[in-house]
OpenMM code with the backbone's topology and positions (N, CA, C; nanometers):
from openmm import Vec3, app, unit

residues = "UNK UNK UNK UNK UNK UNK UNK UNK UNK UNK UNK UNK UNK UNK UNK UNK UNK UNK UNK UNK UNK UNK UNK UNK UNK UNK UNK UNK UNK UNK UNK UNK UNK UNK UNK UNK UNK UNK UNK UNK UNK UNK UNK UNK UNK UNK UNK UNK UNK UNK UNK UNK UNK UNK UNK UNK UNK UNK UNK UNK UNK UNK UNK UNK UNK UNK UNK UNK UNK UNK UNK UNK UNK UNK UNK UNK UNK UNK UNK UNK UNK UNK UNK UNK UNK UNK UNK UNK UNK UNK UNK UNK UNK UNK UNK UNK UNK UNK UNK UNK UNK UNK UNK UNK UNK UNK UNK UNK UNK UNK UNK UNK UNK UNK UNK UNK UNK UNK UNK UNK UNK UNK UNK UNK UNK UNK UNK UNK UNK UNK UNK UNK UNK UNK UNK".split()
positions = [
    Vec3(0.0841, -0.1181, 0.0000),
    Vec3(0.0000, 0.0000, 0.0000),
    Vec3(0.0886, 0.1244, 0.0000),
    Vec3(0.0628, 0.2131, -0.0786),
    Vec3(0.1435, 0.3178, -0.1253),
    Vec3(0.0978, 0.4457, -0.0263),
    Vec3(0.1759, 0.4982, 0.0654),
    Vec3(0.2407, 0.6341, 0.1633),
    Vec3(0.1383, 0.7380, 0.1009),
    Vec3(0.0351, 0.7913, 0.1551),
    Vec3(0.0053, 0.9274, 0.1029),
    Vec3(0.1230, 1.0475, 0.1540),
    Vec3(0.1707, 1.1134, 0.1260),
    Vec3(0.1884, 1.1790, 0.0409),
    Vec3(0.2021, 1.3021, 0.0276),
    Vec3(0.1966, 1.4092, 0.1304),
    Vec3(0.1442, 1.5882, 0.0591),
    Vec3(0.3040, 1.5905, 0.0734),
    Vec3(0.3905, 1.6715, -0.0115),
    Vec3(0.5279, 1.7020, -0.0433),
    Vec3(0.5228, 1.8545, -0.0538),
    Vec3(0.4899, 1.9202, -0.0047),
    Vec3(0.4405, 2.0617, -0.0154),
    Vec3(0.5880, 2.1431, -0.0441),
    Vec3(0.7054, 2.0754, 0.0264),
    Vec3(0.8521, 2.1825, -0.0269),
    Vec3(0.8612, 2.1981, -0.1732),
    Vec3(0.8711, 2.0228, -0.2471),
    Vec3(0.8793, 2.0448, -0.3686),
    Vec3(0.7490, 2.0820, -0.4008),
    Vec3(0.6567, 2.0736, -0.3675),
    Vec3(0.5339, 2.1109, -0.5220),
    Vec3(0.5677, 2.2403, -0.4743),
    Vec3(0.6127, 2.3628, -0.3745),
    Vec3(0.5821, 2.4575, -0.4254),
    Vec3(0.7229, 2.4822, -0.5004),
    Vec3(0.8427, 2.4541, -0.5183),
    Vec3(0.9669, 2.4534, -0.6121),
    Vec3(0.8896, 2.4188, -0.7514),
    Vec3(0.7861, 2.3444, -0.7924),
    Vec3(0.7943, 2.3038, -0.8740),
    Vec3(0.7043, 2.3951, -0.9223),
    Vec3(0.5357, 2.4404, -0.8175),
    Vec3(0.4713, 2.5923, -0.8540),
    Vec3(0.5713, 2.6981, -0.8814),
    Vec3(0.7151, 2.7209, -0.8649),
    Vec3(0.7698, 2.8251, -0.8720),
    Vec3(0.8465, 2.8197, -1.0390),
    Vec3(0.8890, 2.6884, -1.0582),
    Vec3(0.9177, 2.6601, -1.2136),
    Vec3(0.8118, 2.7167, -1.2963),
    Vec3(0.7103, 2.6482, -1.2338),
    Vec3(0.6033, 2.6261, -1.4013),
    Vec3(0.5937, 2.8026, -1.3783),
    Vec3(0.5869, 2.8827, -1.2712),
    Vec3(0.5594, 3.0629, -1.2823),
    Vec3(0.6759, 3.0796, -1.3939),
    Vec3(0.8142, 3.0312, -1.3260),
    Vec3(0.8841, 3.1212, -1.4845),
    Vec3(0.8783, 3.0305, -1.6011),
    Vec3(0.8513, 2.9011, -1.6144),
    Vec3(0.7975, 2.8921, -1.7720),
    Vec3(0.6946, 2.9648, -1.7569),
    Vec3(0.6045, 3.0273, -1.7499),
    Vec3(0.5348, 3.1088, -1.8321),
    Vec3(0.5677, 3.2387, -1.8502),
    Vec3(0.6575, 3.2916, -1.7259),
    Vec3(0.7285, 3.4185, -1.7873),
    Vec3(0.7902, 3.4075, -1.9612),
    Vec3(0.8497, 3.2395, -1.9203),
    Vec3(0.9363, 3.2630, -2.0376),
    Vec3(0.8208, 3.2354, -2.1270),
    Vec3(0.7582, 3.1911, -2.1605),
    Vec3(0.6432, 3.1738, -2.2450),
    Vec3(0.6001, 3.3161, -2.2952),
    Vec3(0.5634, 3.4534, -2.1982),
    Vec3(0.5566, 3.5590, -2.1980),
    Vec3(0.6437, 3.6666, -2.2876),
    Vec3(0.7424, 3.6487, -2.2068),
    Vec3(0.8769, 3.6650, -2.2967),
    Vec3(0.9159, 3.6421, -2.4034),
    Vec3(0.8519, 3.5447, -2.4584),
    Vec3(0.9072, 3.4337, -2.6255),
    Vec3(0.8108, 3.5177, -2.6869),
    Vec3(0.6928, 3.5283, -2.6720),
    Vec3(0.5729, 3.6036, -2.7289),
    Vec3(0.6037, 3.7694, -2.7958),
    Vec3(0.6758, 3.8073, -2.6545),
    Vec3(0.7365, 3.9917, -2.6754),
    Vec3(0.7943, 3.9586, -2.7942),
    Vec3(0.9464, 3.8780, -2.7784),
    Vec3(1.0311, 3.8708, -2.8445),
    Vec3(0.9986, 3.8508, -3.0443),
    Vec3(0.9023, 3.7205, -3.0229),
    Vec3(0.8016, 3.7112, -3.1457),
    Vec3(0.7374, 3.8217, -3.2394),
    Vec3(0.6856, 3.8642, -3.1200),
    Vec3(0.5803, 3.9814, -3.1818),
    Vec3(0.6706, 4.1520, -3.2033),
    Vec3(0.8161, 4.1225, -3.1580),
    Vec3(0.9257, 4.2260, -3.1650),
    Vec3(0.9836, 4.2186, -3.3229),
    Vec3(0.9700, 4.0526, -3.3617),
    Vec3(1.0192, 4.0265, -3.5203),
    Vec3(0.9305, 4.0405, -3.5960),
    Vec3(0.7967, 4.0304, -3.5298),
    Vec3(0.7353, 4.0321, -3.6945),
    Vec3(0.6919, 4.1627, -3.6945),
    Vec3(0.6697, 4.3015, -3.6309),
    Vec3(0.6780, 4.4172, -3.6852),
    Vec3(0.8269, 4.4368, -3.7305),
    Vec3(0.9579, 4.3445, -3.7417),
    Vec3(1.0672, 4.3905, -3.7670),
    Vec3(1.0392, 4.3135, -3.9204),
    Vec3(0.9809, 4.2029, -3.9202),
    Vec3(0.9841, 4.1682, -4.1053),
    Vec3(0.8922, 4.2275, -4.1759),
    Vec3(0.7416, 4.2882, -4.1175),
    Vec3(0.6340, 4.3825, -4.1111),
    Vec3(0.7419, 4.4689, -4.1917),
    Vec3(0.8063, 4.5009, -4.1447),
    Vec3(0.8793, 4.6810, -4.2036),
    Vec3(0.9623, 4.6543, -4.3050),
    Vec3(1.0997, 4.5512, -4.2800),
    Vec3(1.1929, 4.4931, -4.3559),
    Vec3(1.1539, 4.4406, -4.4973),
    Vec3(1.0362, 4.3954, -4.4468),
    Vec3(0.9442, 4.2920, -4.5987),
    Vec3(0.8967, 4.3676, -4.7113),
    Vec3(0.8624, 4.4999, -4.6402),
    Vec3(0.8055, 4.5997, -4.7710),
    Vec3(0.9525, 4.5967, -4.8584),
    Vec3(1.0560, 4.5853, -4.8374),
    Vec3(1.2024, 4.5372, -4.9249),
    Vec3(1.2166, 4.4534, -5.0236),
    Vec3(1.1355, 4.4059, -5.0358),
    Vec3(1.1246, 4.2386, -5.0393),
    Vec3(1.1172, 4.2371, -5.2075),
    Vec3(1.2485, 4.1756, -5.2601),
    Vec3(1.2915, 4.2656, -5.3983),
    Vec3(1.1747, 4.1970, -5.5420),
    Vec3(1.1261, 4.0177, -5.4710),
    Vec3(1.0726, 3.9729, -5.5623),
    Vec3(0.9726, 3.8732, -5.5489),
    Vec3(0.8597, 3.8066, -5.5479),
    Vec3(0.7411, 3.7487, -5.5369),
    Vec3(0.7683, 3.6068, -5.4704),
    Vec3(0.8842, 3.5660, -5.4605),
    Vec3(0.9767, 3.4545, -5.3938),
    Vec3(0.9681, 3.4613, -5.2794),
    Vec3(1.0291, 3.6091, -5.2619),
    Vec3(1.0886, 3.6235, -5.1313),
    Vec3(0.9772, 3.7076, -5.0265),
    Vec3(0.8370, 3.7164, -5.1380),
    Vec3(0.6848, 3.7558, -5.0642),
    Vec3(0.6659, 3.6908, -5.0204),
    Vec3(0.6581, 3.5591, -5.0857),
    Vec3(0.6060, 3.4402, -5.0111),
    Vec3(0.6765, 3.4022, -4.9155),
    Vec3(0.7987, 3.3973, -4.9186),
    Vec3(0.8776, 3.3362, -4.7702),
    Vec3(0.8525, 3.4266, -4.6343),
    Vec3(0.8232, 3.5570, -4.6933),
    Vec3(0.8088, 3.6519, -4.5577),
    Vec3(0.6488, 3.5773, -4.5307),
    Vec3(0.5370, 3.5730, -4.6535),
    Vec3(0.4044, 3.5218, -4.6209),
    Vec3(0.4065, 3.3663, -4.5107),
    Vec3(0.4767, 3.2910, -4.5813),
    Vec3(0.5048, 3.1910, -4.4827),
    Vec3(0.5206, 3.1663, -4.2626),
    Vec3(0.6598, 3.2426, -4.3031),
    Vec3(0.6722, 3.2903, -4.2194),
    Vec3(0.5976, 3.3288, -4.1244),
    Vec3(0.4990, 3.4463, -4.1616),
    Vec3(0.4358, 3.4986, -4.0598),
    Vec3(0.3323, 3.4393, -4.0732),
    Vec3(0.2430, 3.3471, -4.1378),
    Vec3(0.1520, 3.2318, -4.1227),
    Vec3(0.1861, 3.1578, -4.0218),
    Vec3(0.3715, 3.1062, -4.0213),
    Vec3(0.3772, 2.9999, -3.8742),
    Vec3(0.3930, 3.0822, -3.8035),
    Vec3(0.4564, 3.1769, -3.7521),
    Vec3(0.4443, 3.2795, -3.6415),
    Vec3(0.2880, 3.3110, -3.5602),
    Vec3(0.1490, 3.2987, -3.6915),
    Vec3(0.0487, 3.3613, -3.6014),
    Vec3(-0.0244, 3.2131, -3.5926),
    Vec3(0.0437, 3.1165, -3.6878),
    Vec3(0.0108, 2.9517, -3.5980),
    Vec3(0.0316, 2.9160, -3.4738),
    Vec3(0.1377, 2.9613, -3.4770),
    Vec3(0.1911, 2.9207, -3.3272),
    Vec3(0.1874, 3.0101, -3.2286),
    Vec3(0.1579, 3.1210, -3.2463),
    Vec3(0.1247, 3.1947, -3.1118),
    Vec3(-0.0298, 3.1472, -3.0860),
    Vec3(-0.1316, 3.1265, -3.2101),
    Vec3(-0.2690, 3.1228, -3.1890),
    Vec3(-0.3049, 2.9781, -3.0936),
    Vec3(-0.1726, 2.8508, -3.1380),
    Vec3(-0.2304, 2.7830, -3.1667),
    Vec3(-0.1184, 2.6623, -3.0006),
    Vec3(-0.0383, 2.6687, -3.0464),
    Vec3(0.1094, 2.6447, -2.9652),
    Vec3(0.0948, 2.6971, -2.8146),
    Vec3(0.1877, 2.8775, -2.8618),
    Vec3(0.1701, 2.9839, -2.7101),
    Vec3(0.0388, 2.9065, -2.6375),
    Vec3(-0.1070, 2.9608, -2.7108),
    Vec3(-0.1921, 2.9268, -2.6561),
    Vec3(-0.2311, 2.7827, -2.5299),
    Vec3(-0.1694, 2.6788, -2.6266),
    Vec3(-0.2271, 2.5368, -2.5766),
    Vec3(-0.1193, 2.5021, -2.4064),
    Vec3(-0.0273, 2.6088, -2.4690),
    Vec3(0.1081, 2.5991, -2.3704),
    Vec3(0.0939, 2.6488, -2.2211),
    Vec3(-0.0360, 2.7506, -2.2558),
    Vec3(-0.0280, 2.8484, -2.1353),
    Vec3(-0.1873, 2.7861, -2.0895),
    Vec3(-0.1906, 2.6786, -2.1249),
    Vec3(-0.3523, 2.6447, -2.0600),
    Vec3(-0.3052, 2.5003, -1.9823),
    Vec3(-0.2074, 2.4487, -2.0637),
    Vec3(-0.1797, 2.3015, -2.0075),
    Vec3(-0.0668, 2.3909, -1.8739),
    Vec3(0.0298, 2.4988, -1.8925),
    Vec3(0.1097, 2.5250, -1.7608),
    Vec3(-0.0081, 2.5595, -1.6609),
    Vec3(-0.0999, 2.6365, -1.7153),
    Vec3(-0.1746, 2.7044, -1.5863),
    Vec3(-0.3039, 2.5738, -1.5253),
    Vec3(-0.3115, 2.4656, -1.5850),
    Vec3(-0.4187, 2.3661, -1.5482),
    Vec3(-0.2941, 2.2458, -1.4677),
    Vec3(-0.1398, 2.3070, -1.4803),
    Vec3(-0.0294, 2.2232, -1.3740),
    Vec3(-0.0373, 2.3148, -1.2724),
    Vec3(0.0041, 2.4352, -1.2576),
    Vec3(-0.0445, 2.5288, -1.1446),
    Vec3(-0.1087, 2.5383, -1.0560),
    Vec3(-0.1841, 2.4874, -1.1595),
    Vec3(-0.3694, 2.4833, -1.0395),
    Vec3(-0.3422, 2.3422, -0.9829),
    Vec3(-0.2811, 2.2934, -1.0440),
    Vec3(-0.2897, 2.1109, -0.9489),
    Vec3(-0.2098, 2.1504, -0.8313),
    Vec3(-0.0284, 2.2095, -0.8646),
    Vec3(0.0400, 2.2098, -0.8295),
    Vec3(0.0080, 2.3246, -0.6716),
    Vec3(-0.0575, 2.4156, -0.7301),
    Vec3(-0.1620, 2.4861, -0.5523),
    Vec3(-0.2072, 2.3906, -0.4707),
    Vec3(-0.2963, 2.3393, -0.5643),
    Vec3(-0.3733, 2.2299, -0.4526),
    Vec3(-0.3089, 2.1653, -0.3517),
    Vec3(-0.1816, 2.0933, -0.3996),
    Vec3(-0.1063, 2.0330, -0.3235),
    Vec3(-0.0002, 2.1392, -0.2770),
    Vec3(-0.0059, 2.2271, -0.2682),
    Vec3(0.0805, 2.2980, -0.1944),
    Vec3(0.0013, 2.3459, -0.0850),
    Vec3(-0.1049, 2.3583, -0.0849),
    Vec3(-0.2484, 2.4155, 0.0318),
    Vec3(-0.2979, 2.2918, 0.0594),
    Vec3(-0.2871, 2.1664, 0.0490),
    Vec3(-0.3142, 2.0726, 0.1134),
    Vec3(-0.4559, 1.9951, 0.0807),
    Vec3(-0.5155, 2.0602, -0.0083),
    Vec3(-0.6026, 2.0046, -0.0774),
    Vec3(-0.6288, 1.9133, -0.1240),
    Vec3(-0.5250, 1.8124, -0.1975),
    Vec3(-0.5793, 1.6723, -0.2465),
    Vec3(-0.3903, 1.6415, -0.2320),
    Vec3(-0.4328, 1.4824, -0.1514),
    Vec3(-0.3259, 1.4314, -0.0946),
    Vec3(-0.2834, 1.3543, -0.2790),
    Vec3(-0.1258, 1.3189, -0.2564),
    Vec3(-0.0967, 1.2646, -0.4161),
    Vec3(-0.0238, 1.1184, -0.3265),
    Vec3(0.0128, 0.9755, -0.4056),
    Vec3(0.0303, 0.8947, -0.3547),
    Vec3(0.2195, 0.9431, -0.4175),
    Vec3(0.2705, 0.9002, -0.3235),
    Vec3(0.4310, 0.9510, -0.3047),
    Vec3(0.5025, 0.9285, -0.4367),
    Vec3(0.4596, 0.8959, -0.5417),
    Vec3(0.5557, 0.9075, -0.6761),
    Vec3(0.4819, 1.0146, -0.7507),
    Vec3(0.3776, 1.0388, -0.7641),
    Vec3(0.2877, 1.0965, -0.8924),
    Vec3(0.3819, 1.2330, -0.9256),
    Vec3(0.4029, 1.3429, -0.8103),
    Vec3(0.4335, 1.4508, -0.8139),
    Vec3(0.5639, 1.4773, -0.9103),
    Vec3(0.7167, 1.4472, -0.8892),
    Vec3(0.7766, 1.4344, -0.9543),
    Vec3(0.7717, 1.4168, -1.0969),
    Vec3(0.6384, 1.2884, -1.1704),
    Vec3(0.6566, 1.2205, -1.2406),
    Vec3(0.5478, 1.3312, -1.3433),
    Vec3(0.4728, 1.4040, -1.2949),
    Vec3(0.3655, 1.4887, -1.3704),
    Vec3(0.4685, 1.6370, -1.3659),
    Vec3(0.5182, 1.6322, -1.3129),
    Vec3(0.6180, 1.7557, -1.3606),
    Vec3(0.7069, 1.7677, -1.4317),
    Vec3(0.7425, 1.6543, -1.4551),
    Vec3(0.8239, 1.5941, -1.5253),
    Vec3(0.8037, 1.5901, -1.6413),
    Vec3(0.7252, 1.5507, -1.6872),
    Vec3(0.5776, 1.5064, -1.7667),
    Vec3(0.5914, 1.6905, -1.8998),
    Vec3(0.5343, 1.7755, -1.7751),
    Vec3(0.5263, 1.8909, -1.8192),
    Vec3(0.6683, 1.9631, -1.8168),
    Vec3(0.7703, 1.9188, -1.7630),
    Vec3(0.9264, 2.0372, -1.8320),
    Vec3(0.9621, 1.9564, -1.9449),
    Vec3(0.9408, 1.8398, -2.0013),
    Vec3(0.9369, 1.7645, -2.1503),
    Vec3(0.8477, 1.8810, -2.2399),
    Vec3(0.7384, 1.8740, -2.2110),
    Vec3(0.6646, 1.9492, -2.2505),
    Vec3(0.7232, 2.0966, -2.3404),
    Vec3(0.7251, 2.1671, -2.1598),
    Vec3(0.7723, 2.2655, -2.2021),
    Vec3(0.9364, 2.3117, -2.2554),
    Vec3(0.9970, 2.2054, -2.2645),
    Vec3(1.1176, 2.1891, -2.3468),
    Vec3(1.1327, 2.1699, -2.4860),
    Vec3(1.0062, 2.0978, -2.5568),
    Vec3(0.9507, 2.0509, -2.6603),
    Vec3(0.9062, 2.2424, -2.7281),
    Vec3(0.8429, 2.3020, -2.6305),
    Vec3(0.7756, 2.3821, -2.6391),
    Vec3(0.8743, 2.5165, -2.7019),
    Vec3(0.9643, 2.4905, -2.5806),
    Vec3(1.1232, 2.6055, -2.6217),
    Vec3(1.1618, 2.5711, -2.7520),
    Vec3(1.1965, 2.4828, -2.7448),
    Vec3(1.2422, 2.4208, -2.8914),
    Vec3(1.2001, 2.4896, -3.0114),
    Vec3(1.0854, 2.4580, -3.0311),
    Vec3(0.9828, 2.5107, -3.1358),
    Vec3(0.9976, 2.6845, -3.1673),
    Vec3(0.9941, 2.7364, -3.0091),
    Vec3(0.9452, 2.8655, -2.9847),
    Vec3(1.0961, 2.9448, -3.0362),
    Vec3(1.2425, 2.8625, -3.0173),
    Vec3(1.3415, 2.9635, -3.0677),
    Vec3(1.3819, 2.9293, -3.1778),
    Vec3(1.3594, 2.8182, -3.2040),
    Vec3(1.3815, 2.7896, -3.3633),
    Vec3(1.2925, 2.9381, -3.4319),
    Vec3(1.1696, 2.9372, -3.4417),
    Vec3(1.0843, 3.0299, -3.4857),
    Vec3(1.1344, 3.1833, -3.4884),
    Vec3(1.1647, 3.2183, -3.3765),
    Vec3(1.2465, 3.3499, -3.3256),
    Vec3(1.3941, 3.3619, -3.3945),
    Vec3(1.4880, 3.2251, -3.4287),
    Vec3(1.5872, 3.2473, -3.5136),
    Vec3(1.5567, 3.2530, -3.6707),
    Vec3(1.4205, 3.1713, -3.7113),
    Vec3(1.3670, 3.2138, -3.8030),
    Vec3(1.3532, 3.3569, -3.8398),
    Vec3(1.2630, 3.4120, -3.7648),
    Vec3(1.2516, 3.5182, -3.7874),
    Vec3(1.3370, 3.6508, -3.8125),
    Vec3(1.4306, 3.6400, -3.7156),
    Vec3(1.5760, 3.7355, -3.6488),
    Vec3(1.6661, 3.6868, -3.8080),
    Vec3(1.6972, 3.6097, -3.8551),
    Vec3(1.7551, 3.5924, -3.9562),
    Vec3(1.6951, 3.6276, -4.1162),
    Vec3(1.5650, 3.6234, -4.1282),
    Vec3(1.4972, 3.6914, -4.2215),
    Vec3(1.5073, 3.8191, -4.2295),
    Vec3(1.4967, 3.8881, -4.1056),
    Vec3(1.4925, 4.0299, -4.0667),
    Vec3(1.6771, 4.0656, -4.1398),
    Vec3(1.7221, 4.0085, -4.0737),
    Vec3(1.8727, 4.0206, -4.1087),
    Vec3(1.9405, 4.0116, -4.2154),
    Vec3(1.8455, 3.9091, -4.3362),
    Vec3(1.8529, 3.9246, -4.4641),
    Vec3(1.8095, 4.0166, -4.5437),
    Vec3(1.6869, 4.1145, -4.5184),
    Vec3(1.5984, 4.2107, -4.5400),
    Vec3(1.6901, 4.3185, -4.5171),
    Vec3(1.7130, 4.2990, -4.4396),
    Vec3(1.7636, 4.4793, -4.3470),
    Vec3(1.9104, 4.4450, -4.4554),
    Vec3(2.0055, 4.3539, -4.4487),
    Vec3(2.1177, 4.4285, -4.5068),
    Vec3(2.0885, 4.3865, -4.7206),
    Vec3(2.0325, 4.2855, -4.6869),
    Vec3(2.0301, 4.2644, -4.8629),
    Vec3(1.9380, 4.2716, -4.9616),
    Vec3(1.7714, 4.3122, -4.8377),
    Vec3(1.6616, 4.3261, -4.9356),
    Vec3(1.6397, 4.4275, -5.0132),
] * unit.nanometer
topology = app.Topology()
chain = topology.addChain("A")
for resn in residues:
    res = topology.addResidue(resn, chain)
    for name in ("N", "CA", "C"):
        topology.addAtom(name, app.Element.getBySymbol(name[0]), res)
């Protein structure tokens, strides 16, 4: 029979992670929405119907993934949050492995999530950078 369980030091270490992934989540968004008024401006450059479309592209996955990504990112961190309170206020006891293993669960997640989110941002920052000195 498996130990209940409340671990309240780590779940709130671990409530204190998932707060700055979503800063950084926050942050990735500024940074995002900092490039595409920078290809917004750079793009009117944009010497030939090629290189329309690649800026069009572009900012198609940019408002995919903020609509669609950002979004799903900041509902699954804030529905870990809310678990991760509970058990920090004592609310629903967890049986002595779960905690670790659902947080866990979610910094995959949100690693998966980074991934995506600076690839996109070097996307962008490098378009801009092609524009600005050669468009």
């Amino acid at each position: 029979m498996a130990v209940q369980v409340n671990d309240r030091k780590l779940a709130q270490q671990f409530f204190n992670e998932t707060r700055e992934w979503q800063s950084e989540i926050n942050s990735l968004v500024i940074d995002l929405m900092f490039y595409q008024r920078m290809v917004d401006i750079y793009g009117l450059k944009a010497a030939n119907s090629a290189e329309q479309q690649d800026i069009n592209f572009l900012k198609e996955t940019l408002s995919s993934f903020i609509e669609h990504r950002v979004e799903n990112q900041k509902s699954r961190l804030k529905e870990h949050e809310s678990y991760l309170q509970k058990v920090v206020e004592d609310r629903i006891l967890l049986k002595d492995r779960e905690l670790p293993f659902k947080h866990k669960d979610m910094a995959e997640e949100m690693q998966e999530f980074r991934i995506g989110g600076v690839g996109l941002k070097n996307s962008l920052f490098n378009k801009v950078e092609y524009l600005r000195n050669f468009g």
